[in-house]
N, C-alpha and C positions, 0 to 999 in steps of 0.2 A: 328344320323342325325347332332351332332351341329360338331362331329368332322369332318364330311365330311366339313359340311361351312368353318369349318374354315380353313382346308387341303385347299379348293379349295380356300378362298379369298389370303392363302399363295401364290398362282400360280398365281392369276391375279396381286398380287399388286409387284410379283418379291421380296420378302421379305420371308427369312427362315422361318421354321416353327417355329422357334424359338420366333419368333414373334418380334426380334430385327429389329431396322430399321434405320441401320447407319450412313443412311446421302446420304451417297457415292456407288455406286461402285467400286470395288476395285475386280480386278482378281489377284489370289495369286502366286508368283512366285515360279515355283518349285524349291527345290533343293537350294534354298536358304541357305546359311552355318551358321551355327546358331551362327558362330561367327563374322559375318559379320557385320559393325563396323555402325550404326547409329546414327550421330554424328548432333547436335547441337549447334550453335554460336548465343549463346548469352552473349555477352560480354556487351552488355549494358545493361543488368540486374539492375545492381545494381544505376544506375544513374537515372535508370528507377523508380526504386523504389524508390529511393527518391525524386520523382517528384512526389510521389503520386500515380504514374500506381500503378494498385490491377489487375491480372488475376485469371480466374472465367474456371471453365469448362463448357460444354455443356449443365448444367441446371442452370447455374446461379452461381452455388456456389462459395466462394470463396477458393481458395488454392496456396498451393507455386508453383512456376512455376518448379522447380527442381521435386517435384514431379507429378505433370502432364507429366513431361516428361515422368517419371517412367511410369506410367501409360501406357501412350502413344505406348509406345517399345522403345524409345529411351535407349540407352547404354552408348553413350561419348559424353560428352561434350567438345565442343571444342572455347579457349578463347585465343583472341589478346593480348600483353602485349605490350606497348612502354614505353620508359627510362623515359621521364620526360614529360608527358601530360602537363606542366602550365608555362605561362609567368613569366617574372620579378616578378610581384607582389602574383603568387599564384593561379592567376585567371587560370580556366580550360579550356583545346581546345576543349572538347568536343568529343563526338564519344564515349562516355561511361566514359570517363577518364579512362582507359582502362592500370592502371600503375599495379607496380606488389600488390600495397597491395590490389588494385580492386580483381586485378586474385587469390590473396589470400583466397579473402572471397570468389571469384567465387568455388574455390576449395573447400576448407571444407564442403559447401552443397551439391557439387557435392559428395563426399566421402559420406556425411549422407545419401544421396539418391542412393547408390554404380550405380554411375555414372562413366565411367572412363573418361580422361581428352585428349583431344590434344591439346599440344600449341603450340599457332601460334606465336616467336618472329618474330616483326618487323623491331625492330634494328634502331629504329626512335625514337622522340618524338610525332610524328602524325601518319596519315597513309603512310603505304607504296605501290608502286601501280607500274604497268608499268609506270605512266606517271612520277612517281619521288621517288626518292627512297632516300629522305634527313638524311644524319648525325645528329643524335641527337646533339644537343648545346655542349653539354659536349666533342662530340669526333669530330665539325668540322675542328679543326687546327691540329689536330693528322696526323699524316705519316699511311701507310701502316699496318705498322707494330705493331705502337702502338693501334690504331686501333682493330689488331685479338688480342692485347694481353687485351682491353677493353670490347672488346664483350665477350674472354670467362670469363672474370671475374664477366660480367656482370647476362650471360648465367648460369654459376656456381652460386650464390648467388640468383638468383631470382628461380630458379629449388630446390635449396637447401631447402629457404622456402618455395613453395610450396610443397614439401616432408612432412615439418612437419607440415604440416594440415592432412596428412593420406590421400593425395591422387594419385590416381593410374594414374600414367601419361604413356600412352600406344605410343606418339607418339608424336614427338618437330621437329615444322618447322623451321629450320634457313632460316629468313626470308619470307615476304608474296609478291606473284607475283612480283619476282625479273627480268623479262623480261628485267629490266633497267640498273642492278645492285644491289648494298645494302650498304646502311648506305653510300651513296655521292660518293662512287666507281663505276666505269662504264665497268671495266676492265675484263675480263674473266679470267684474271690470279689473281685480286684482289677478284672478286667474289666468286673461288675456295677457295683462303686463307681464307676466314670470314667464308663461308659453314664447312670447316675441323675445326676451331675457334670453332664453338658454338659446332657441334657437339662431341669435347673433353668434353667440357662441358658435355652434356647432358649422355656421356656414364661413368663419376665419380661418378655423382650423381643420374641415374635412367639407369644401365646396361643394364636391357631390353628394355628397349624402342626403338622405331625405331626411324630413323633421317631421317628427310622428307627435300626432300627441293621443294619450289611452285612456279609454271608458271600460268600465266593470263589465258591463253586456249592451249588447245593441238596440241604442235609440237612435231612431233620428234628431231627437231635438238638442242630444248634448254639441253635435260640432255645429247645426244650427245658433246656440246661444252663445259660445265663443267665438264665431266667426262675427256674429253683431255685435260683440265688445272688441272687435279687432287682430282678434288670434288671427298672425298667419303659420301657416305649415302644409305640408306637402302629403302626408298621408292620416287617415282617421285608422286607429289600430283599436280594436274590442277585443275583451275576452271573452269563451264564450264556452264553456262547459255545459254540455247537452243534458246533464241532468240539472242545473240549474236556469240555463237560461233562453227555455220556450225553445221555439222549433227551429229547425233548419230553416222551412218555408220563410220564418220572418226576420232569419239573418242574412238569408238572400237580398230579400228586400230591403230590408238597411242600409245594407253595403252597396246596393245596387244603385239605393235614392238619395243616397252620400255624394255617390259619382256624380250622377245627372244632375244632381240639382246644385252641387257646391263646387264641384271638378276637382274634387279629391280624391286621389287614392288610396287603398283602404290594406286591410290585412288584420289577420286575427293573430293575436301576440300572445296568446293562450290558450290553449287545449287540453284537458286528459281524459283518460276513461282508466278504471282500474279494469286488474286482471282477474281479479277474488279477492272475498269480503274477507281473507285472514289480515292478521297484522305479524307483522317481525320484528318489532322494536320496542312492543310492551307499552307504547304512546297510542294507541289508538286511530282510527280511520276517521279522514274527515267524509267522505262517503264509501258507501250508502248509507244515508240516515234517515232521520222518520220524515214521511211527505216527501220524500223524494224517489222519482219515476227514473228508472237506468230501463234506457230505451232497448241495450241489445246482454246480452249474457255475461256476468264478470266469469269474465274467461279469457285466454289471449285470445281466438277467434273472436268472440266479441269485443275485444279492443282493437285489435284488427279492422272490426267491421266497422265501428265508430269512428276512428280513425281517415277510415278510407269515407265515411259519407261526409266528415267534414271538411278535408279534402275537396271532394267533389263539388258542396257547396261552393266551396271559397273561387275554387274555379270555375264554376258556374256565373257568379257574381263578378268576375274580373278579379279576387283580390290579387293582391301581390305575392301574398303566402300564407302558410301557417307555423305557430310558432309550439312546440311540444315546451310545455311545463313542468320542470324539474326531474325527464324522464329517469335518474340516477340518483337520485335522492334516498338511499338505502338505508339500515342497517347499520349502526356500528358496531364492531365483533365484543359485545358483553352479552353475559348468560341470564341477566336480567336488567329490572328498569334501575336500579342502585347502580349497575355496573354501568350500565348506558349512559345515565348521567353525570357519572365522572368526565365521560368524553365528551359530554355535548357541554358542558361547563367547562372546562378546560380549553375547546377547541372550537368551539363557536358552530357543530355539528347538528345541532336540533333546532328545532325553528327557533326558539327563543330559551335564552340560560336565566336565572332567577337574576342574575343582575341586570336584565330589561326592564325588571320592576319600578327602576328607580326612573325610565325615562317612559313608559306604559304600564303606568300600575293595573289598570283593570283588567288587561286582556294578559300580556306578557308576563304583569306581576303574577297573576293568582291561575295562569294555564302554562308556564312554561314546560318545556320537556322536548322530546326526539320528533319524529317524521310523523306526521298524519299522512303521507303521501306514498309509503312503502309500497301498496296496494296500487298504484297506480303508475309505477318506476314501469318501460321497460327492457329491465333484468327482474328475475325472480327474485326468491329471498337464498336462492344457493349464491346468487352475484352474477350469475352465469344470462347474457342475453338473450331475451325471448326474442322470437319470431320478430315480435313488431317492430324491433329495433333498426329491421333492415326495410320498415314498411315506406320511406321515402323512394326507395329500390323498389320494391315490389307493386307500388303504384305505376311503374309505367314501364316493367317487364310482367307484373302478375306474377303468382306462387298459389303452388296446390299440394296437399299431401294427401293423406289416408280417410278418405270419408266418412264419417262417425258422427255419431248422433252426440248432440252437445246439452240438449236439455228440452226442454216441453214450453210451449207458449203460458203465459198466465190463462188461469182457466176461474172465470167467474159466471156468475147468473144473476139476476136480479128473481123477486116473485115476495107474494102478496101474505105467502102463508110459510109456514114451514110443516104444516102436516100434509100437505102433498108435494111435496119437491120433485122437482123433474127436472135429473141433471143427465148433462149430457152421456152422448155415448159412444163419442169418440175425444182425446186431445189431440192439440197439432202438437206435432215432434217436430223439434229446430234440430237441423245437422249443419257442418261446420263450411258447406260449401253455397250454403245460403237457401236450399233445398228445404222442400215440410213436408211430412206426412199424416195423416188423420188414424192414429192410434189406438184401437177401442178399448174402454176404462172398466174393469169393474168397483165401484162402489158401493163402500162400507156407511151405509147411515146412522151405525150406533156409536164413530167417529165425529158426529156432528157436534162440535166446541163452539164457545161467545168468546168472539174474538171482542177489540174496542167499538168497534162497533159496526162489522158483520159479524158471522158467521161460516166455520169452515168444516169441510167436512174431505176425510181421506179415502183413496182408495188403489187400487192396481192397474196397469196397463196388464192387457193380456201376455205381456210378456216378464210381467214381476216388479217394474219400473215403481216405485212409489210416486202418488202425483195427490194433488192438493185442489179443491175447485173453492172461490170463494162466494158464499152470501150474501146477497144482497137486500135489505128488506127496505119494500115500500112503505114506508112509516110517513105521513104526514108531519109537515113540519108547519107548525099553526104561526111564526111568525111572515112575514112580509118581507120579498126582498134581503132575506137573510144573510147572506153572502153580496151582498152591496154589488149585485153585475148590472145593476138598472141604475140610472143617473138621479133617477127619482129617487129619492131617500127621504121625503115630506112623513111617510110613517113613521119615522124618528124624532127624538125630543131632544135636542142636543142643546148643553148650556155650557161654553165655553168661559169659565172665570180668568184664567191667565192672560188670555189672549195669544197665545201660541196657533200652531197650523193645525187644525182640526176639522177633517174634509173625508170625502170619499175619494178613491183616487181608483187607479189603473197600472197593475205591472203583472211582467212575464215569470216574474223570479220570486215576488215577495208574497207572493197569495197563498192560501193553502190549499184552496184550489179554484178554478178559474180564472179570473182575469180581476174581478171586484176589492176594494178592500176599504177599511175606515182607518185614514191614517192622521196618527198624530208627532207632532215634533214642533221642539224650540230651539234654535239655535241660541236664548239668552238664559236657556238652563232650567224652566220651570213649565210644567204643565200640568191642567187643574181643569177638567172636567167630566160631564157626567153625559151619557149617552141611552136614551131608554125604549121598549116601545111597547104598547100598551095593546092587549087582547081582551076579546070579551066574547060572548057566543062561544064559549068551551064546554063540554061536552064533559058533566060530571067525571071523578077520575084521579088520580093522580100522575104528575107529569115531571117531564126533567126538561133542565136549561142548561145548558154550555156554550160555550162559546171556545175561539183559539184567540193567542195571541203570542206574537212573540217583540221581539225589539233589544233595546238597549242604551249604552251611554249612560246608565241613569244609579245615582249614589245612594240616593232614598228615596221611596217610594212607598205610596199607601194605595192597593189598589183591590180594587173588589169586583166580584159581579152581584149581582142582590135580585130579590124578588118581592115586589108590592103586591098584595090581596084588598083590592079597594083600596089603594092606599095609603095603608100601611104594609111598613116593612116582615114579613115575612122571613126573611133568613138570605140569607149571603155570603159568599165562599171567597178566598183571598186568592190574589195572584199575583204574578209578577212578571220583569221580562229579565231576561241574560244576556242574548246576543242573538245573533242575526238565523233567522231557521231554526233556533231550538225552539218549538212549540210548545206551548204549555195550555193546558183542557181545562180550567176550572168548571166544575158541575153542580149543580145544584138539584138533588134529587127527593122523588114523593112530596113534591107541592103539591096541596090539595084543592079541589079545585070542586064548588059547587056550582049550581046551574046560576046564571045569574051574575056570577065575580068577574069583576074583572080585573086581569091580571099585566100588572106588569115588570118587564126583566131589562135587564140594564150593566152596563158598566160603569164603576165609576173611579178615575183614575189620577192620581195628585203623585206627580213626583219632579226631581231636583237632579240637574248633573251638567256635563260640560255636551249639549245638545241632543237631550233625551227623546229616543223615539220610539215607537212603535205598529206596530199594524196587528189591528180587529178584524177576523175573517168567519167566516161559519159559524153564524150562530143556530141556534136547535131549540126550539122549544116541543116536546113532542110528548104522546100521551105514552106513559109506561105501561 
């Protein structure tokens, strides 16, 4: 009798008989290659640690993080190195201080914990990134040349000593998301040179290892156009954060057309998902933010779930692995952001300390501070290891616990009117074993608010649940091709005076939505045009114009959108760019509009910096 109870409370509560209860669900991927490479990036370990962080596992206890990983399934660790992390005087930039005697020590615990190692050179004093890919101090006045004969020497002595810590180093990036270039070079013929550079290096002193080199997100054309200036190497590595960069389906395909077409093997060298949208460290989250789409629930189940579908991609695709991004990057123990950054200045703990200023004024100088990544560690913010920490494990034994509802699908409509709304009358319910069910709602329509531009309105699940549905209104939008997804863009009046890059273009990451965008950039520092397009046949009225834009690099700048009535100017709103996804709306509102005018709206953009860009998306002209 008691083994039946307990046979059957195993069934109802969805937990093994084993009686373990993991947290998580987790379905186990078949055929998983038991050499498939389970990589973590924790490079700021050790800065971490000396600010005090202490990580704990799932009952509290305390242990080294190198073996939790063990624990975990984790295989390879994977650590950034740059040349000379410190100012003039010594002081640290921060971001781990992440130099080679850091990756030093990272190494020999990785070896005690037989961890194998990827390394990620930068080829920087800071970080390196699409947006800039700066010469360490040491090698900015260097030619070319001197340059590949700096990095492999540098390449050669920093691999050299991490050798003799006894660690297995399975795989060396020359360079990290070089989309830009590397180490102050922008050239495709310079960029081949430094890839072939590090990689002599790396095959002297660790034969086997592979020679990876890293793109931001997945295109086929970047290892295409280094491989036609001569790049060789062994594996193509992408990052690839699903709330940034487009779908699964087309990183299959990437990775997939990488292989076949250039007989390279591939691997993604980045990944995360947060757990929740809180923060712990008083620095703020770099996601969720505005325009951006989180595919499964910030929750651990849905880090879990995210997790495991990229996974599955990657082995889908043949790669070689996946690599978690900063999964420990916590918290250091102050009561506020004053307190915080005592530590993260002292100890090189937060992504960047204000003395990065002096070697990245615009981004480091004027954003320094603690973790934007807290939310996406995982460990919680008690330090204590979530679920997903053992998700390398749980991939190919699977984990189940207590089945419980996690949250509700987004729930929207579209419609013509808002004096008859017909909104549904059931939502789906997400539970944490991958399970939905159709919920019946009641709604409140004296809840109905203007959002930016829907509408929402609140109401009840039959069971008390609060749930949200959003508005959509069919609003004509009287321009053409607005969103630049049509190659035709002949409706346009574009008058390029700099001569800089001023085009329609194509991306998965940089639009605000779809696939369309009007981009502009100069690598020699200046650009100076006007972009407009002209209506007529508008229907008495008053109307509004916006547009998005976002961008960056840029020191000064004059930039506007404007409205011509038979041309003349009519009025005009100012705007600007910051960096990369912070969106900014300028609007233009109650244009008036008689039968007859004809109207036209435009941007018009002049500005100055060390390779200033940006991208025009969704534009709106509509009747108010």
């Amino acid at each position: 009798m008691k083994a039946f109870c307990v046979f059957a409370l195993c069934l109802c509560l969805a937990i093994p008989c084993a009686l373990a209860d993991d947290g998580i669900f987790v379905k186990p991927i078949e055929d998983l290659p038991q050499d498939f490479y389970f990589a973590a990036d924790i490079s700021s370990v050790i800065a971490l640690e000396r600010s005090g962080v202490k990580f704990y596992d799932a009952d509290g206890t305390q242990k080294d993080l190198f073996a939790l990983l063990k624990e975990g399934g984790w295989n390879m660790v994977r650590i950034r190195i740059w040349n000379d992390p410190f100012d003039a005087e010594g002081h640290p930039y921060g971001g781990g201080i992440c130099d080679v005697d850091i990756a030093c020590e990272i190494a020999k615990r990785a070896a005690k914990n037989d961890l194998s190692l990827m390394v990620d050179f930068h080829y920087s004093d800071f970080w390196a990134d699409p947006g800039k890919q700066f010469a360490p101090k040491a090698w900015k006045n260097m030619t070319l040349a001197q340059k590949e004969e700096a990095l492999y020497q540098f390449t050669l002595d920093a691999l050299s000593r991490i050798r003799a810590t006894g660690a297995q180093v399975k795989m060396v990036q020359m360079g990290n998301e070089t989309d830009a270039g590397m180490a102050g070079e922008t050239s495709y013929t310079a960029l081949a040179a430094l890839i072939n550079a590090g990689g002599k290096a790396v095959k002297e002193v660790y034969p086997d290892a592979l020679r990876a080199v890293h793109f931001s997100k997945p295109q086929f054309n970047f290892p295409r156009e280094i491989i036609a200036f001569g790049a060789e190497f062994d594996v193509y590595c992408t990052s690839y954060y699903p709330y940034w960069h487009g779908s699964l389906e087309n990183l299959i395909s990437v990775l997939t057309q990488v292989q076949k077409t250039y007989g390279k093997q591939v691997m993604i060298a980045e990944t995360a998902y947060p757990f929740t949208m809180d923060d712990s460290d008083f620095n703020g989250n770099s996601v969720p933010g505005d325009g951006v789409t989180m595919d499964w629930p910030l929750t651990v189940q849905g880090q879990a779930d995210a997790l495991r579908a990229v996974t599955a991609a990657a082995k889908e695709a043949g790669a070689l692995g996946v690599a978690y991004w900063e999964p420990a990057w916590l918290s250091v123990p102050g009561g506020s952001w004053e307190d915080n950054a005592i530590l993260w200045e002292k100890y090189g703990s937060g992504w960047a300390s204000s003395y990065a200023g002096s070697y990245d004024p615009n981004d480091a100088g004027k954003y320094y501070g603690g973790s934007s990544w807290d939310n996406q560690a995982l460990f919680g913010f008690d330090h204590r290891a979530l679920p997903t920490l053992s998700m390398p494990r749980f991939l190919r034994t699977g984990a189940a616990t207590v089945k419980q509802r996690t949250g509700f699908r987004p729930c929207s409509i579209t419609t013509e009117s808002l004096d008859d709304l017909r909104l549904p009358a059931a939502i789906v319910a997400l539970y944490n074993d991958g399970s939905t069910n159709a919920m019946p709602v009641i709604w409140d329509t004296a809840t109905l608010e203007k959002l930016e531009d829907d509408y929402q309105v609140s109401g009840k699940t039959i069971y008390g649940d609060p749930v949200t549905c959003q508005i959509r209104l069919l609003i004509t939008n009287c321009l053409q091709n607005p969103g630049f997804e049509s190659e035709d863009i002949a409706m346009y009046t574009i008058e390029n005076r700099s001569g800089g890059e001023v085009y329609r273009s194509t991306s998965i990451n940089d639009c605000k939505s779809g696939k369309g965008l009007f981009h502009f950039y100069d690598g020699d520092g200046s650009v100076d045009f006007t972009i407009a397009q002209s209506v007529s046949n508008l229907a008495s009225g008053l109307y509004q114009f916006s547009l998005y834009i976002h961008g960056g690099d840029v020191n000064a700048s004059d930039m506007e959108i404007f409205v011509l009535i038979n041309g003349e100017k009519y009025a005009s709103a100012p705007m600007s760019v910051t960096k990369w996804q912070e969106w900014q709306h300028p609007t233009i509102s109650s244009i008036p509009v008689n039968e007859g005018d004809i109207i036209t709206v435009g941007a018009r953009i002049t500005c100055q910096g060390k390779g200033p860009w940006g991208k025009l998306d969704d534009w709106k002209l509509i009747k108010e």
